[in-house]
C-alpha positions in Angstrom: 67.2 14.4 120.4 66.1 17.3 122.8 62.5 18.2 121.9 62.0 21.2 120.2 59.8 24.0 121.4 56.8 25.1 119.9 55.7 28.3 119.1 52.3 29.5 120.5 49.6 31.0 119.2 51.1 34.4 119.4 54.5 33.6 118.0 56.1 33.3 121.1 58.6 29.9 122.1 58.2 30.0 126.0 61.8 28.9 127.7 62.6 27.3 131.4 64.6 29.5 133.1 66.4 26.6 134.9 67.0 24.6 131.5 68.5 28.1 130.5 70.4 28.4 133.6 68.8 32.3 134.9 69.5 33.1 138.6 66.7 32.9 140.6 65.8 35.5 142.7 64.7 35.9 146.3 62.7 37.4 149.2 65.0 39.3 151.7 64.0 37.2 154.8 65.7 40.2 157.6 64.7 37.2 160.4 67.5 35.2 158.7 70.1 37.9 158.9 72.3 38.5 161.5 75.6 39.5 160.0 76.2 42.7 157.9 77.6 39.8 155.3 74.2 37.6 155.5 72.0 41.2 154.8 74.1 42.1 151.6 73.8 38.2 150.4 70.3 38.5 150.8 70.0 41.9 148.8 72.4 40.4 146.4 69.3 38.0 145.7 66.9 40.9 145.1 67.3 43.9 142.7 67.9 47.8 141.8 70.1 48.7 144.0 70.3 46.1 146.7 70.9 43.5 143.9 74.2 46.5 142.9 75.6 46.4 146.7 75.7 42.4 147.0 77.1 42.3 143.6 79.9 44.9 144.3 80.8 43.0 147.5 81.2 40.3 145.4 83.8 41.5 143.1 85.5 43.7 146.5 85.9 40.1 148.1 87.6 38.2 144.2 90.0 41.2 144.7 90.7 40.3 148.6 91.3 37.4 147.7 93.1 37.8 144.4 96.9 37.2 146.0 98.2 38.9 142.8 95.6 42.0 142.3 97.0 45.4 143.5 94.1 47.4 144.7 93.6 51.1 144.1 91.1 53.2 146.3 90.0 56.2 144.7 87.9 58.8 147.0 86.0 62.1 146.3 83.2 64.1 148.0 83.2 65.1 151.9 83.7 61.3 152.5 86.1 62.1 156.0 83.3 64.8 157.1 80.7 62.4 156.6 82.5 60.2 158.9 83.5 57.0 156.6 87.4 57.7 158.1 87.2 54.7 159.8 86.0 52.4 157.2 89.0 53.5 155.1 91.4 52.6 157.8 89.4 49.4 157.9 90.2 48.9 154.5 94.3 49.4 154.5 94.5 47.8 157.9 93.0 44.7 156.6 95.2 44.7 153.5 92.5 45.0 151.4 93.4 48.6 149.5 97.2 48.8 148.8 97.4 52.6 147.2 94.9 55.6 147.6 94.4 58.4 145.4 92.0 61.2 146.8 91.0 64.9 146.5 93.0 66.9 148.8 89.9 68.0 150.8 89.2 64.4 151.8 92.4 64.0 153.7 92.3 67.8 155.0 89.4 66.6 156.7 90.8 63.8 157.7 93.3 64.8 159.2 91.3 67.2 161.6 89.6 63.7 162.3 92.6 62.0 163.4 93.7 65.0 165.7 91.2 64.2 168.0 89.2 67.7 166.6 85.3 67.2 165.8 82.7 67.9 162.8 79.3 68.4 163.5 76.0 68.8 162.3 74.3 71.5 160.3 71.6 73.6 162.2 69.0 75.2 159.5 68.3 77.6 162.2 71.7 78.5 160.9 71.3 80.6 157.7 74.8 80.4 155.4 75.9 84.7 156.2 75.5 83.5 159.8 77.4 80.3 159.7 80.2 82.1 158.3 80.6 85.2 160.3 80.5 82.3 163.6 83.2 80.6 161.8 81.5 77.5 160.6 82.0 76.1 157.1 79.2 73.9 155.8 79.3 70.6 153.9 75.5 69.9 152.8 74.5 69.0 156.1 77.6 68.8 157.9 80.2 71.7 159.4 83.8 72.5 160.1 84.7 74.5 162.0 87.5 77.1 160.9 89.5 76.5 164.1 90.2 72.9 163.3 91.2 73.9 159.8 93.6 76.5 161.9 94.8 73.6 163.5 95.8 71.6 160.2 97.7 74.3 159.2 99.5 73.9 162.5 100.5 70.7 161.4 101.6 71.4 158.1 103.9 74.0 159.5 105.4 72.1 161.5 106.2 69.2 159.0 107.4 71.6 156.6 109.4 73.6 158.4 111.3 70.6 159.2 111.0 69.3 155.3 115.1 69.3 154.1 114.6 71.9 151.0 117.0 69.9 148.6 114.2 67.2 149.0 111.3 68.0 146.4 107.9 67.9 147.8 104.8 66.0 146.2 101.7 64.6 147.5 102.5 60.6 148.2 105.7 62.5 150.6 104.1 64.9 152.0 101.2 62.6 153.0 103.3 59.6 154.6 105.2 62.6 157.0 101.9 63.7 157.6 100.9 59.9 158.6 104.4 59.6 160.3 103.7 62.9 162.4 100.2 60.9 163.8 101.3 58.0 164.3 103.8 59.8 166.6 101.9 62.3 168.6 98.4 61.0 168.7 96.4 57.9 169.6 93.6 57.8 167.2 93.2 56.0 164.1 93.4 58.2 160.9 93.6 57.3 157.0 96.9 59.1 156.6 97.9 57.3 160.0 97.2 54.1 159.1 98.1 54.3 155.6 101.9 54.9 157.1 101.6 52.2 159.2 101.0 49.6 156.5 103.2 51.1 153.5 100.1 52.7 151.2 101.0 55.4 149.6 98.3 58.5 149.3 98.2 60.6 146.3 96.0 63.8 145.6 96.4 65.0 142.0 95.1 68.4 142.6 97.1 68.9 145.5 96.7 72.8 145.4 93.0 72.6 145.3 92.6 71.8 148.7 93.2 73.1 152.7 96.6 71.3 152.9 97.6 73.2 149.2 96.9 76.5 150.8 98.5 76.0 153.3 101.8 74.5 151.2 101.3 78.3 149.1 101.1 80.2 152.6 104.2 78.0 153.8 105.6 79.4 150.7 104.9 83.2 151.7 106.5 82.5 155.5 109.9 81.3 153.8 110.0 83.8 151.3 109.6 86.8 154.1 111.8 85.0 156.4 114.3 85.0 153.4 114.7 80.8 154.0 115.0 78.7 150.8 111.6 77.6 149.0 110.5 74.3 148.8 109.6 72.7 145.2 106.5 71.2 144.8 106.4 68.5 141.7 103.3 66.6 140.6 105.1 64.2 138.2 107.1 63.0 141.2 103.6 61.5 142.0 102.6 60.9 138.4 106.0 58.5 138.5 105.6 56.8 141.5 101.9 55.9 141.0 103.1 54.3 136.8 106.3 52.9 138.5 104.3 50.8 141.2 101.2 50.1 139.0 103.9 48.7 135.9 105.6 46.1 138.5 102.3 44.6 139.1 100.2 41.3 137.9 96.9 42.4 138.2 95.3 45.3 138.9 92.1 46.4 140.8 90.4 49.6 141.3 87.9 50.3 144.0 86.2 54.3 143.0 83.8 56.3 145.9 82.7 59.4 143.3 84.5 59.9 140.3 86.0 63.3 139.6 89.9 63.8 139.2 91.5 60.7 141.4 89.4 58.1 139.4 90.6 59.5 136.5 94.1 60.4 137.4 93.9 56.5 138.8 92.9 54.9 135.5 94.6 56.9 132.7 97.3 54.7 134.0 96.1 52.2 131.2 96.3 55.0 128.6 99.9 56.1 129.7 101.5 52.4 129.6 99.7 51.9 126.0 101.5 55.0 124.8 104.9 54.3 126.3 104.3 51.3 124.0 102.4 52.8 121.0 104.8 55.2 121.2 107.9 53.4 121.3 109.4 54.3 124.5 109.0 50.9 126.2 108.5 47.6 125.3 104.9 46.8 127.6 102.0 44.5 127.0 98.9 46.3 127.4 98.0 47.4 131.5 94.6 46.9 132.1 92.5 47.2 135.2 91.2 43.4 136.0 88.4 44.7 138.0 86.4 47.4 138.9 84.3 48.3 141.9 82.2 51.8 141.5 79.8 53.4 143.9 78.9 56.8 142.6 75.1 58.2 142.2 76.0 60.4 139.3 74.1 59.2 135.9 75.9 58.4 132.6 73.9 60.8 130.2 75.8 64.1 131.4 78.5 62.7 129.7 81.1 63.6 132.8 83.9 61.3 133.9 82.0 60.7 137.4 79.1 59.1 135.7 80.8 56.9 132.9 80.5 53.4 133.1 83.1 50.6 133.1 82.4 49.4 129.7 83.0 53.1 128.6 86.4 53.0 129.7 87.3 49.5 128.2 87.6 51.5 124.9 90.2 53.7 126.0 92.2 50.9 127.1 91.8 51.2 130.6 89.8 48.1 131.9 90.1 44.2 130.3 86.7 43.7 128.7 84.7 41.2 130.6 84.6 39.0 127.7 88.4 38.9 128.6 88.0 38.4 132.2 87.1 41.4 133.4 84.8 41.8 136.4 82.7 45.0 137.1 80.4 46.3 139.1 78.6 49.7 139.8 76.4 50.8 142.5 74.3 53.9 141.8 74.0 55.5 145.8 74.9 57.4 148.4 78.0 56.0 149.3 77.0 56.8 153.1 74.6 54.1 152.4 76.4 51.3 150.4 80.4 51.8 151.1 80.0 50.5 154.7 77.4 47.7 153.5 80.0 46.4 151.1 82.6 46.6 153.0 81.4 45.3 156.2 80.6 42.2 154.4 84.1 41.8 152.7 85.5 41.9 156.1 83.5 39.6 157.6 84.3 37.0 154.5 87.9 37.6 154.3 87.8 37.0 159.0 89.3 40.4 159.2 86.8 41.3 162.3 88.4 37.8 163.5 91.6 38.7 163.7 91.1 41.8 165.3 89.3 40.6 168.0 92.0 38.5 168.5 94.7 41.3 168.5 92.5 43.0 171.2 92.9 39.7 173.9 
């Protein structure tokens, strides 16, 4: 018979935490870390938000790993100005994201990125009337410059004056030819670049809020003047191709920088294939995200999509509920701070780093 605890004075029956198998936690030893990977184990072992980061790298390298989980990427904020790009190529190049869904200023920026054109940082010397009568457009502390937004539009010209006008336009299209275009005529990496490269398709939901929408409605203006015939711009073409490549999959992960309209564009998937069922337009079993990586500073109380929590969603039918299998994790920061944490130590676990090295000799 195991022996029974006693109760003390004060009413209290005092466990051992290894007899009820609690994780220990422990110092963060920086003389024993020489990796990205060994510094986010060892914050894993502490807590707030250092315990956060080593537990989201965690659950990033299950879905790695998981041969069956299709991995969505959603992005929001001034992610491309703040010069994450490359960790974004990282991530497709290595196989790790296999679909992206993004605001439209993210990959506007990008793009000027993967031209060769700069960003650069905000002078306070600077006041705002000033910036913009010089032609600079901040971002917090960042700025881009109008010329290189001149350029973009450059770009989208061209690829859309080529675009065969029986062919409707939509975001995932427009932003492999843009991909295509780079991977043609310049030298740098790029997301949309590299995202052509390895087959991932890039989707912005509100396409016409952003640089590369205005320039799709003053593309609209040139045709209509020069009397040619006006292309058709069609979101559901998007809507379809994101639901037709999420139903033909096994399992399904999402990775979410911010929150805003691609996380939920990205996970009302769950909702749609529930009512195509509910409904009685297709026979589906419930599709359910397996896991769940979020790195987004905004808190839950305001009630907004960009701060609601995992276990939140499970209710509308969009995650599996970890009692179900599900595996979560959300990391309350800058995502300048933890994004390139987690993933630098995902891609030291999974040997990407390795392998590229490798392609280099």
């Amino acid at each position: 018979m195991p022996k029974q605890r006693k109760k003390t004075v004060t009413g209290r029956v005092l466990h051992d935490p290894v007899k009820d198998k609690l994780r220990p936690m422990f110092p963060l030893d920086l003389s024993r870390c020489r990796t990205i990977d060994e510094l986010v184990r060892g914050m894993g072992n502490t807590a707030f938000t250092g315990r956060q980061i080593g537990d989201a790298a965690d659950i990033v390298e299950l879905m790695a790993r998981d041969k069956d989980c299709f991995v969505v990427m959603t992005l929001s904020g001034a992610l491309t100005v703040a010069k994450m790009g490359l960790v974004f190529c990282d991530l497709i190049e290595s196989g790790v994201v296999n679909a992206i869904v993004s605001t439209g200023a993210l990959m506007a920026h990008g793009l000027v990125e993967a031209t060769g054109l700069s960003h650069f940082r905000y002078n306070p010397a600077m006041d705002d009337k000033e910036l913009f009568e010089a032609g600079y457009n901040r971002v917090y502390d960042s700025l881009e410059p109008e010329t290189n937004l001149d350029h973009v539009e450059e770009v989208m010209d061209e690829i859309l004056n080529n675009w065969d006008a029986e062919e409707t336009v939509c975001s995932w299209k427009l932003h492999r030819k843009i991909g295509e275009y780079l991977q043609k005529r310049f030298p740098g990496r790029g997301i949309l670049k590299s995202a052509y490269e390895h087959n991932v398709p890039v989707f912005v939901p509100a396409f016409s809020d952003s640089e590369l929408g205005i320039d799709f409605a003053l593309h609209k203006i040139a045709r209509q003047d020069a009397k040619r015939p006006l292309l058709r711009f069609d979101p559901f073409e998007d809507f379809e191709k994101f639901a037709g490549t999420m139903l033909a999959t096994k399992k399904m992960g999402i990775f979410t920088i911010g929150g805003g309209v691609p996380r939920n564009w990205s996970q009302q998937f769950g909702v749609y294939a529930e009512l195509l069922a509910r409904r009685g337009y297709r026979k589906l079993p419930l599709k359910r995200y397996n896991y769940g990586v979020r790195i987004c500073p905004e808190p839950v109380h305001w009630g907004g999509l960009s701060g609601s929590t995992y276990t939140e969603a499970v209710s509308w039918g969009k995650f599996v509920p970890p009692e179900e299998g599900g595996r979560f994790a959300e990391v309350f920061d800058d995502a300048t701070v933890a994004l390139p944490l987690i993933v630098g130590a995902v891609l030291e676990r999974i040997g990407y780093y390795k392998r590229e090295k490798c392609k280099e000799k």
